[in-house]
C-alpha positions as CSV (number, residue, x, y, z in Angstrom):
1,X,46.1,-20.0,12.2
2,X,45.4,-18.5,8.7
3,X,48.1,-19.6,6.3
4,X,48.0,-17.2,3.4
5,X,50.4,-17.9,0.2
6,X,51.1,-16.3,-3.1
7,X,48.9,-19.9,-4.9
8,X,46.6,-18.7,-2.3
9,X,45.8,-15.5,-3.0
10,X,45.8,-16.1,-7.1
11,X,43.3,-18.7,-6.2
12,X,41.3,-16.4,-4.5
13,X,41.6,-13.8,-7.9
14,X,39.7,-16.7,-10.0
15,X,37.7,-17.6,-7.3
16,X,35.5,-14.0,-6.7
17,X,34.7,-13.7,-10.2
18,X,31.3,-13.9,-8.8
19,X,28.5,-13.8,-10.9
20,X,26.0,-13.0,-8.0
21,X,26.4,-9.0,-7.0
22,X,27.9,-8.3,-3.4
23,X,28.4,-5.0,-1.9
24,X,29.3,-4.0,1.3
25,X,28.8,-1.1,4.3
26,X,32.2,-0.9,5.9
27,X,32.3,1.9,8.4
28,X,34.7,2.5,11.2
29,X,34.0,1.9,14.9
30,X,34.6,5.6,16.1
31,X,31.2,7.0,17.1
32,X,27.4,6.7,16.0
33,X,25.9,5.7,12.5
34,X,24.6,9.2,11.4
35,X,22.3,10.0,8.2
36,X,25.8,9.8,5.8
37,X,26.6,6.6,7.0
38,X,22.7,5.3,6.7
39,X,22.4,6.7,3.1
40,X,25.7,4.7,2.1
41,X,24.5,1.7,3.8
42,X,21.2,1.8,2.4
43,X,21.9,2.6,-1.3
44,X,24.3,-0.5,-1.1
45,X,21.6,-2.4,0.3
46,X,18.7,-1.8,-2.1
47,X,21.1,-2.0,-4.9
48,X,22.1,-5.3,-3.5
49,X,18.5,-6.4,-3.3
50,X,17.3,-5.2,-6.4
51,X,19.4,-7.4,-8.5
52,X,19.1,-10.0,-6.0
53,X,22.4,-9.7,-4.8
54,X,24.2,-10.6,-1.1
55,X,24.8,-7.5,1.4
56,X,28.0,-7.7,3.9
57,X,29.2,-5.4,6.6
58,X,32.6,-5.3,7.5
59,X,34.0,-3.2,10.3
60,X,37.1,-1.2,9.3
61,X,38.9,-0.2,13.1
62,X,43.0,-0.7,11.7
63,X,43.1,2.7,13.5
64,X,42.9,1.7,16.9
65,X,43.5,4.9,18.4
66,X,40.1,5.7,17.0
67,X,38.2,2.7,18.2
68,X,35.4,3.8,20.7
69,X,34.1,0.9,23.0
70,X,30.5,-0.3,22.2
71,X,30.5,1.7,18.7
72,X,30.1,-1.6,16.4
73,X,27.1,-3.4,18.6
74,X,25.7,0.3,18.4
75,X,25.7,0.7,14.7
76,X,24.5,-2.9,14.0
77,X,21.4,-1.8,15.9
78,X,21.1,1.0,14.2
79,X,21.3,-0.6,10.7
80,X,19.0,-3.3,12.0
81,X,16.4,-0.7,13.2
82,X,16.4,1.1,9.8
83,X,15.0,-2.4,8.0
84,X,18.9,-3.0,6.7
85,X,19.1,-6.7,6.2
86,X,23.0,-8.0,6.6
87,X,23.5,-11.5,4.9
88,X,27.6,-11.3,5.8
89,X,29.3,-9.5,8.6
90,X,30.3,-10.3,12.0
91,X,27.9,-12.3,13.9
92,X,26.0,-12.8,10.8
93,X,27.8,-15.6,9.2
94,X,29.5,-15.8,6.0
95,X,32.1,-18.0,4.1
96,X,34.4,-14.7,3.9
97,X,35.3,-13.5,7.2
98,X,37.1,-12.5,9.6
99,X,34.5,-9.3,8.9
100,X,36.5,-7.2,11.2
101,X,39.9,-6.0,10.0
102,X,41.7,-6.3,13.2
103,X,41.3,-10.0,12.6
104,X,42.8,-10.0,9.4
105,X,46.5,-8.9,10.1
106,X,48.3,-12.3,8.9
107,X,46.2,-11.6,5.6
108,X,47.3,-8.7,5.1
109,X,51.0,-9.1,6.0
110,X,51.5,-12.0,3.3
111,X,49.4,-9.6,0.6
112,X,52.1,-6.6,1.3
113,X,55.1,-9.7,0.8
114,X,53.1,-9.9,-2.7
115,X,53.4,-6.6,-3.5
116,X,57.3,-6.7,-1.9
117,X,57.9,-9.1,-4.4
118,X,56.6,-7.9,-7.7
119,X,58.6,-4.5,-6.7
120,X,55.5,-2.4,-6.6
121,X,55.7,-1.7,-2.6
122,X,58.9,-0.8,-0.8
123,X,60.0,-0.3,2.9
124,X,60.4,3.1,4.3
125,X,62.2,4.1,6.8
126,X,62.1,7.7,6.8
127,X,61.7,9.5,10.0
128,X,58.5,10.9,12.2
129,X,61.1,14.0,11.9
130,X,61.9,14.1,8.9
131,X,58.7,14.1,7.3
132,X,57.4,16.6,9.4
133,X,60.4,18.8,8.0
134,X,59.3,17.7,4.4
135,X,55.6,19.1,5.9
136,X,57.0,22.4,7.2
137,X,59.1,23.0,4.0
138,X,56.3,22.5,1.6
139,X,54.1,24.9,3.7
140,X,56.6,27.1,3.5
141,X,57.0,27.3,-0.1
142,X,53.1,27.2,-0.5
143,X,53.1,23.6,-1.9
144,X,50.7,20.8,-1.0
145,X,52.4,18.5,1.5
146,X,53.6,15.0,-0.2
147,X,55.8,12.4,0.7
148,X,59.6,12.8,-1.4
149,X,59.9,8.7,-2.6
150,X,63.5,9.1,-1.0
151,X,63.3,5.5,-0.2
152,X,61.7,4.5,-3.2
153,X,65.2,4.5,-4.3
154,X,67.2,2.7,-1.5
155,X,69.6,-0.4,-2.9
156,X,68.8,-3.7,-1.4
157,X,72.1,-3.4,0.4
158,X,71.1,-0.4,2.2
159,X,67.3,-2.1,3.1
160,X,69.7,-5.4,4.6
161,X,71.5,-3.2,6.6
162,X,68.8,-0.8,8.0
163,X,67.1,-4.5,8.6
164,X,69.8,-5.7,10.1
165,X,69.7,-3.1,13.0
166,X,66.1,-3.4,13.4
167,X,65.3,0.6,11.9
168,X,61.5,1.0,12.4
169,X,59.6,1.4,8.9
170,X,56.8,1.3,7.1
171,X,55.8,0.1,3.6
172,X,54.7,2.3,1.0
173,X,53.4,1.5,-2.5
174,X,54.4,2.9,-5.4
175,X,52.2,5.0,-7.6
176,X,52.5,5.5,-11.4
177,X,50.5,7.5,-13.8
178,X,47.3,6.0,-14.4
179,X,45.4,7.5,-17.2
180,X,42.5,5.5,-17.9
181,X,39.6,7.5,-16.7
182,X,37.3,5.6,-14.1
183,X,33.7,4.9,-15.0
184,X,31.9,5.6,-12.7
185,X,28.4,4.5,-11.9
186,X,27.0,7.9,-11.1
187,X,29.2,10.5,-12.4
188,X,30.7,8.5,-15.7
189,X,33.9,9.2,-16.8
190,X,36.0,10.6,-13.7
191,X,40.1,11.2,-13.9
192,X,42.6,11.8,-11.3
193,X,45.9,11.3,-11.6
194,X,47.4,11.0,-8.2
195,X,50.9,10.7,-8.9
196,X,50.5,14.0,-10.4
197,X,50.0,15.2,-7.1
198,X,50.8,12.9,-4.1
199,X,53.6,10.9,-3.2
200,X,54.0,6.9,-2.5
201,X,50.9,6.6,0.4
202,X,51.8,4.3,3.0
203,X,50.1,0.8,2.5
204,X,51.4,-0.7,6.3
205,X,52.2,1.2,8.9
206,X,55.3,0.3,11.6
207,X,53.0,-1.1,14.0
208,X,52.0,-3.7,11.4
209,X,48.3,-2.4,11.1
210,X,47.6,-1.6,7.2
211,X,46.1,1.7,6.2
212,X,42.7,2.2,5.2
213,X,43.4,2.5,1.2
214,X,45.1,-1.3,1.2
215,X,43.0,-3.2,3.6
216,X,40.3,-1.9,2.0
217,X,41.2,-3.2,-1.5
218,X,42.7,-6.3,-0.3
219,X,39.4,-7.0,1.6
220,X,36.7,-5.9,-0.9
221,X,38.7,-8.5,-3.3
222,X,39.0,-11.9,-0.8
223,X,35.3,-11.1,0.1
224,X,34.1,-10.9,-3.1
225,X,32.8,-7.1,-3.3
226,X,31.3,-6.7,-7.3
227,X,30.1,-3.1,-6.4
228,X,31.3,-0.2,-4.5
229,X,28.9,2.1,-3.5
230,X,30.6,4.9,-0.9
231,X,30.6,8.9,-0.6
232,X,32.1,11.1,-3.5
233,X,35.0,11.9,-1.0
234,X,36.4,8.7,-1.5
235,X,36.4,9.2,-5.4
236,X,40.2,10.6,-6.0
237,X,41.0,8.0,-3.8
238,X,39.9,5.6,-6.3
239,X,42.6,5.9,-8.6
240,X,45.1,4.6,-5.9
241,X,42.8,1.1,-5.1
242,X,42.6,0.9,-9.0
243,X,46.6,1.0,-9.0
244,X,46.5,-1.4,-6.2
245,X,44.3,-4.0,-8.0
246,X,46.4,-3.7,-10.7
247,X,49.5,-4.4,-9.0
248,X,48.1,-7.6,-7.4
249,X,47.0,-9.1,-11.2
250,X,42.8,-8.5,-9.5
251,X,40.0,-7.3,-11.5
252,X,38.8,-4.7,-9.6
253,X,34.9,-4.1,-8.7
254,X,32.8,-1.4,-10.4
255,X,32.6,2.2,-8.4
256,X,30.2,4.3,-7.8
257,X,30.0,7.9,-5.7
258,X,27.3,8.8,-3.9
259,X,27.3,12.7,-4.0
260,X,27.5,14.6,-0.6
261,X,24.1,14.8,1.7
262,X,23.6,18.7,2.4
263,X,21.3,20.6,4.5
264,X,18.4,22.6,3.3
265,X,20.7,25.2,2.4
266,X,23.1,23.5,0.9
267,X,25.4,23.5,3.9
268,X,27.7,19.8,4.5
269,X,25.9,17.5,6.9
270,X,28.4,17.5,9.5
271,X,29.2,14.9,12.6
272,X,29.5,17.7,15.3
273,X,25.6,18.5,14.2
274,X,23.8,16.6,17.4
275,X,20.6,16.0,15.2
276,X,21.9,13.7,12.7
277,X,23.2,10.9,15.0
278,X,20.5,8.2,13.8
279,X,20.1,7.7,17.7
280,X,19.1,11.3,17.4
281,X,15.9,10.2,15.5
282,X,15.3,7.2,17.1
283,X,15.5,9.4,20.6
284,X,12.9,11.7,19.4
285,X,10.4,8.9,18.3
286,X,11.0,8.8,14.6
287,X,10.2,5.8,13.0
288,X,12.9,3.8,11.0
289,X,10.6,3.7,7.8
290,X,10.0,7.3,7.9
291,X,13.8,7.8,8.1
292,X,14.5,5.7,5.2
293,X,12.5,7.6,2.6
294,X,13.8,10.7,3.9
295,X,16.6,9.9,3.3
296,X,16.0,8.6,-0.3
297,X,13.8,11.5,-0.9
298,X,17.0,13.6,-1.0
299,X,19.4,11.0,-3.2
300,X,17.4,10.2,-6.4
301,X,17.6,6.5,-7.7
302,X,13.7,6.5,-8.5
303,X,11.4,7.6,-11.0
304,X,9.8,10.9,-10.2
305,X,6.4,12.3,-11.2
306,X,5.9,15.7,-11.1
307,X,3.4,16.5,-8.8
308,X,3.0,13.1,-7.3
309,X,1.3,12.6,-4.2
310,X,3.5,11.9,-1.2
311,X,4.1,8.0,-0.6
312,X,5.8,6.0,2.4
313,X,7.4,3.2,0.4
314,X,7.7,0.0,2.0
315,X,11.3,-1.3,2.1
316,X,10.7,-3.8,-0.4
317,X,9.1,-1.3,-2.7
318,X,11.9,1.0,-2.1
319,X,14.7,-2.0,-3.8
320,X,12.5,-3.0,-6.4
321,X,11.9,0.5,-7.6
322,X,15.4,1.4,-7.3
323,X,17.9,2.1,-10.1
324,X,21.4,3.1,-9.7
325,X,21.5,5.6,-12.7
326,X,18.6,7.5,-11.5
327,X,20.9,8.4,-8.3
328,X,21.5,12.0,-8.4
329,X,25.0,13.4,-9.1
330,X,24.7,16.4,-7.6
331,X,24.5,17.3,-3.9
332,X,21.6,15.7,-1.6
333,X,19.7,18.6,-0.5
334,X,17.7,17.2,2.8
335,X,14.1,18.6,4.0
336,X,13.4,17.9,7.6
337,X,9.4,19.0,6.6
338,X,9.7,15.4,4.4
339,X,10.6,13.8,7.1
340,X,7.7,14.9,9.6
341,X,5.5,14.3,6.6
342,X,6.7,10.9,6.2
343,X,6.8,9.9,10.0
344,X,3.3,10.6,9.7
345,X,2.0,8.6,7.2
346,X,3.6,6.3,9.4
347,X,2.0,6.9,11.9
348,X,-1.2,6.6,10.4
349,X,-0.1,3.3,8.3
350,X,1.2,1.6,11.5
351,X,-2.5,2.5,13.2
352,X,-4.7,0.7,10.1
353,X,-3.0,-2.8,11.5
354,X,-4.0,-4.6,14.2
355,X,-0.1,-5.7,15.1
356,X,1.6,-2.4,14.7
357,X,-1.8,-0.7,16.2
358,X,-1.5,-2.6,19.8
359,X,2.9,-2.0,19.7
360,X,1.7,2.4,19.2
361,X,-0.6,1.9,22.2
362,X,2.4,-0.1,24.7
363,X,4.4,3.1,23.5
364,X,2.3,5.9,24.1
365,X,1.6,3.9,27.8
366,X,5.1,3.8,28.6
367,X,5.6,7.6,27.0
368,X,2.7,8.9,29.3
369,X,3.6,7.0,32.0
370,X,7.3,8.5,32.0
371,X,6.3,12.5,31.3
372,X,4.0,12.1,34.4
373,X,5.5,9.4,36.9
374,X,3.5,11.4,40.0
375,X,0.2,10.5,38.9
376,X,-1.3,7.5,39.6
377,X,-4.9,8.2,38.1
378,X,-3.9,8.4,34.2
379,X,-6.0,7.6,31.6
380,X,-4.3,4.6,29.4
381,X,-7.1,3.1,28.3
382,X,-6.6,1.1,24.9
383,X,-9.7,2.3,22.9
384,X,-8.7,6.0,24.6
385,X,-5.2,6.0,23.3
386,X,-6.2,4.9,19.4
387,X,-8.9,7.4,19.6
388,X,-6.2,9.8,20.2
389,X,-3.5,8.5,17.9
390,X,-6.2,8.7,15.3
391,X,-7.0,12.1,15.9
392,X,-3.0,13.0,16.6
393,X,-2.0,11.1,13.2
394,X,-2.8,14.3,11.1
395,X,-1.6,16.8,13.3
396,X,1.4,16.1,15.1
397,X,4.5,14.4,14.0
398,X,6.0,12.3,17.2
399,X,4.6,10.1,19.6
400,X,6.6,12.1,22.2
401,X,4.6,15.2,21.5
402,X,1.5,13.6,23.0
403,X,2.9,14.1,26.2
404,X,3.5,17.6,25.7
405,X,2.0,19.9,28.8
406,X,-0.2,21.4,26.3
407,X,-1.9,17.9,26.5
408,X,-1.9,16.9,29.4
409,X,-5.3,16.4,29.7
410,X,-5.8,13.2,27.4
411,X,-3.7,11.7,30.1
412,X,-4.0,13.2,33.4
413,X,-7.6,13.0,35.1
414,X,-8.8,16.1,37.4
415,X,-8.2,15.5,40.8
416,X,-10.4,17.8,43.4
417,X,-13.1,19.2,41.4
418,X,-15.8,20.9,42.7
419,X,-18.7,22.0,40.3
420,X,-19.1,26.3,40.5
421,X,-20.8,28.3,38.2
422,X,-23.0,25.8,36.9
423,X,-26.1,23.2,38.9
424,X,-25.6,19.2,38.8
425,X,-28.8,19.5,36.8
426,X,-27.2,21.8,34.3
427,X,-24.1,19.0,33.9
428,X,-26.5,16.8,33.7
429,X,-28.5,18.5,31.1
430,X,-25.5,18.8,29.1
431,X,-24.4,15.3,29.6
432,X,-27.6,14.4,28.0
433,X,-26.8,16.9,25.0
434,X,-23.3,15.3,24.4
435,X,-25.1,11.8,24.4
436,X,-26.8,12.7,21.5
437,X,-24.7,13.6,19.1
438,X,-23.0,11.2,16.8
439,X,-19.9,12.6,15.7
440,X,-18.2,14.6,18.0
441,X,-16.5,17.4,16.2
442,X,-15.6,20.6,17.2
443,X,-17.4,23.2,15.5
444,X,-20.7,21.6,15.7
445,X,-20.1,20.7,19.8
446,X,-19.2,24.6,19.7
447,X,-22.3,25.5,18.0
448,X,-24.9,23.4,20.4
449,X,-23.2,24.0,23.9
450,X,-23.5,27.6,22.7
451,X,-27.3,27.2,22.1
452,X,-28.1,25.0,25.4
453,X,-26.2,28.1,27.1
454,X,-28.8,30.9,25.5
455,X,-31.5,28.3,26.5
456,X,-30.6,27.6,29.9
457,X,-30.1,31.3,30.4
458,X,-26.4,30.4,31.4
459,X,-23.3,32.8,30.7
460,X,-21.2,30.7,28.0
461,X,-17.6,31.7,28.9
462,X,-18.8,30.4,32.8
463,X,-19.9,27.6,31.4
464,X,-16.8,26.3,29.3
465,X,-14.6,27.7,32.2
466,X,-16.7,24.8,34.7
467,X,-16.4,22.3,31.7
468,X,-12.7,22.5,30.8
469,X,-12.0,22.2,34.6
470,X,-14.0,19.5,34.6
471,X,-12.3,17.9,31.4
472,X,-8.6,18.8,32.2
473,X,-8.4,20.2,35.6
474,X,-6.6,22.6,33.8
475,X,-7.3,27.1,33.5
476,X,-5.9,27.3,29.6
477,X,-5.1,24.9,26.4
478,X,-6.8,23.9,23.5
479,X,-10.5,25.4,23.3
480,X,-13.3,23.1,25.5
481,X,-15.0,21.7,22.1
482,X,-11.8,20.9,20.6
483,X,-10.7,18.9,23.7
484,X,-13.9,17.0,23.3
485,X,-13.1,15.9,19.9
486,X,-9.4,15.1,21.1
487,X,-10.6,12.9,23.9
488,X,-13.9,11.7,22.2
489,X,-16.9,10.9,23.0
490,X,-17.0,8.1,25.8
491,X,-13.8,10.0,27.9
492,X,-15.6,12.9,27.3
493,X,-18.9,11.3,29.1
494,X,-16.8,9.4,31.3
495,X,-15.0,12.5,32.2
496,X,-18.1,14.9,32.7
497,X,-20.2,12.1,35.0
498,X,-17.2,11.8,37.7
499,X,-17.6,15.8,38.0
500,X,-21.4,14.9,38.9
501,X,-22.2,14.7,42.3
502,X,-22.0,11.6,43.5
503,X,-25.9,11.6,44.8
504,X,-26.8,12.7,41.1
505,X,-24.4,10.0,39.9
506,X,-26.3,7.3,41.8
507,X,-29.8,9.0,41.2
508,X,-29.1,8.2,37.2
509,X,-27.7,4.7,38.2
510,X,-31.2,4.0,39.9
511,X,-33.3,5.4,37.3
């Protein structure tokens, strides 16, 4: 059992003073991570590692009606996937913990007796009625909703006797003017008055669970939090966690607001969107890296040079390159083209390694082997599939779209084929042609099967009819040269020979 005491918790103020920056990613357990939630996180991590500082994650589930099942060991994945190293957090380790505030209730029950104490919380124990009443009334009158302080102003012989009968309540904390503007890391001097405009928020609610505003202050100060980094929604929020350190005697950590991450048109990002679940991307075979500088693309913190070519920056490039004041204040504008562009340089930078190549390959087997589980004869060869992904790296932009019916044929052998319109010799002839040339590309293939056709006296359209059925098994897609270069030159071969006869076939063997 966790004994928490007043020496305690003034320890702990001289304690944290740290010297070593520590930021944290604490998001609630009530759905998927989505792009928001990955451009907080990763702002705080690369801020983190930049100045060589400690990154935590802390779940925040005090609303319990909110909590979905499976939602924290899904966004630890997530994180993990994007390159998002967590030095502290639940099943991380850490000096600090519990990391998960539904383990922390003793902890915050004896913080709210220190804030009973020093008179800057109180009990209320006002109604679900009668502030729904207070609701309806300031509706009415075209007011903003806000709590009336009413028991702000109850005697200690009233609070004894309420007590004494066992009245549910709550506690609420008091708020006074605070007019020392906040500096902010991104947006500099920021003031809001909330006391101007809200009344006393409640700090713990009668089921003994604290609020998001208090165990979030309470927290960031017993784990040490130097830096703040969250959305600009939270920023008039920031004025009541200032008040709270203040009532507790802390120093509070520095803030700064990331500004909101829009769509191309300047539209907010929203949760009900499907595609910007990060299991969205992942899904649809975008790779982690590729997400990361999309993201940043769209935030700032980096120097940018006009007319720069287009980079995929390593993770540790990204932190070491990374400066807080270069973080845009205005909104995030995302491009989805970026982030094809990046996945493919990806792509392309994942094929140049031996490692990364042979991991592309296992996926693209287990892709193809999915999109086309009634055929048995596919084409998975490992040479075959980096001849493709070498080929596909400038063109397409997922892995998935290799197995698009479009391209079926770099997979799916012909089955059946019987050789019309053209003579085994002919193939043959043209299987000679193919031989060689070096370098098959399209428009030269194009040019010389369309001079072996005026040679041969053979009608060209027949011809590349009998040789993309031979190819593909297929009666349309790309044109028959270009499917050559796709599939290359030793499929292409391979391909042609098993449409041979097979007394041609073992005529050449002999010869």
């Amino acid at each position: 059992m966790l004994k928490i005491n007043r020496r305690f918790l003034m320890q702990q103020c001289l304690r944290h003073a740290h010297n070593q920056v520590r930021v944290r990613f604490a998001p609630s357990p009530t759905g998927h991570l989505h792009l928001g939630g990955l451009r907080t996180a990763l702002y705080n991590f690369l801020y983190a590692r930049h100045l060589g500082g400690k990154f935590l994650l802390r779940i925040e589930d005090t609303d319990q009606t909110r909590r979905v099942p499976g939602a924290s060991e899904r966004l630890v994945e997530d994180l993990l996937w994007a390159g998002i190293e967590i030095d502290e957090g639940p099943g991380f380790g850490g000096q600090l913990g519990p990391y998960v505030q539904s383990h922390r209730k003793e902890i915050y029950s004896k913080a709210i007796e220190e804030l009973l104490l020093n008179g800057t919380a109180y009990r209320c124990f006002c109604t679900e009625r009668r502030l729904d009443l207070l609701r309806k009334e300031a509706l009415r009158t075209r007011q903003v909703p806000r709590y009336d302080n009413k028991c702000r102003h109850l005697t200690e012989t009233e609070i004894d006797s309420l007590l004494a009968k066992g009245t549910p309540h709550c506690i609420r904390f008091k708020l006074t003017d605070h007019e020392e503007p906040l500096e902010d890391l991104i947006y500099g001097k920021v003031h809001h008055n909330v006391s101007d405009t809200e009344g006393d928020p409640v700090v713990m609610k009668s089921d003994q669970f604290p609020t998001y505003h208090f165990a979030n202050v309470v927290d960031d100060h017993l784990m040490g939090i130097t830096h703040v980094l969250r959305g600009v929604e939270w920023q008039i929020s920031t004025t009541k966690h200032l008040l709270l350190y203040k009532a507790f005697g802390w120093q509070a950590p520095k803030f700064g607001h990331l500004p909101l991450l829009v769509n191309a048109d300047g539209t907010k990002l929203s949760k009900r969107q499907g595609d910007i679940g990060i299991q969205h991307f992942r899904e649809r075979g975008y790779f982690p890296l590729s997400l990361v500088n999309y993201v940043v693309s769209a935030g700032g913190g980096f120097e940018h040079k006009a007319n720069a070519k287009q980079q995929l920056l390593s993770m540790q490039n990204l932190y070491e390159q990374f400066h807080i004041e270069r973080v845009n204040s205005h909104p995030s504008r995302l491009n989805p083209e970026l982030l094809d562009d990046f996945n493919r340089l990806e792509m392309a930078e994942r094929l140049s390694a031996d490692e990364s190549r042979l991991k592309l390959v296992k996926q693209v087997q287990e892709l193809v082997k999915k999109a086309y589980p009634q055929h048995s004869n596919l084409d998975l060869a490992e040479d075959h599939i980096v001849d493709v992904l070498n080929w596909s790296s400038q063109r397409l932009t997922l892995l998935q779209d290799l197995t698009s019916s479009k391209l079926s044929f770099l997979w799916v052998k012909p089955s059946e084929f019987k050789l019309k319109d053209l003579k085994a010799e002919q193939l043959d002839n043209i299987l000679t042609l193919l031989k060689a040339i070096p370098d098959f590309h399209k428009d030269e293939l194009n040019i010389k099967l369309k001079n072996f056709a005026q040679q041969e006296h053979i009608k060209f359209p027949l011809m590349m009819k009998t040789l993309r059925a031979a190819l593909s098994g297929l009666k349309e897609g790309p044109g028959v040269a270009e499917m050559m270069e796709i599939l290359g030159k030793s499929v292409t071969l391979e391909r042609l020979k098993e449409a041979l006869p097979q007394e041609r076939v073992n005529l050449e063997q002999n010869q």
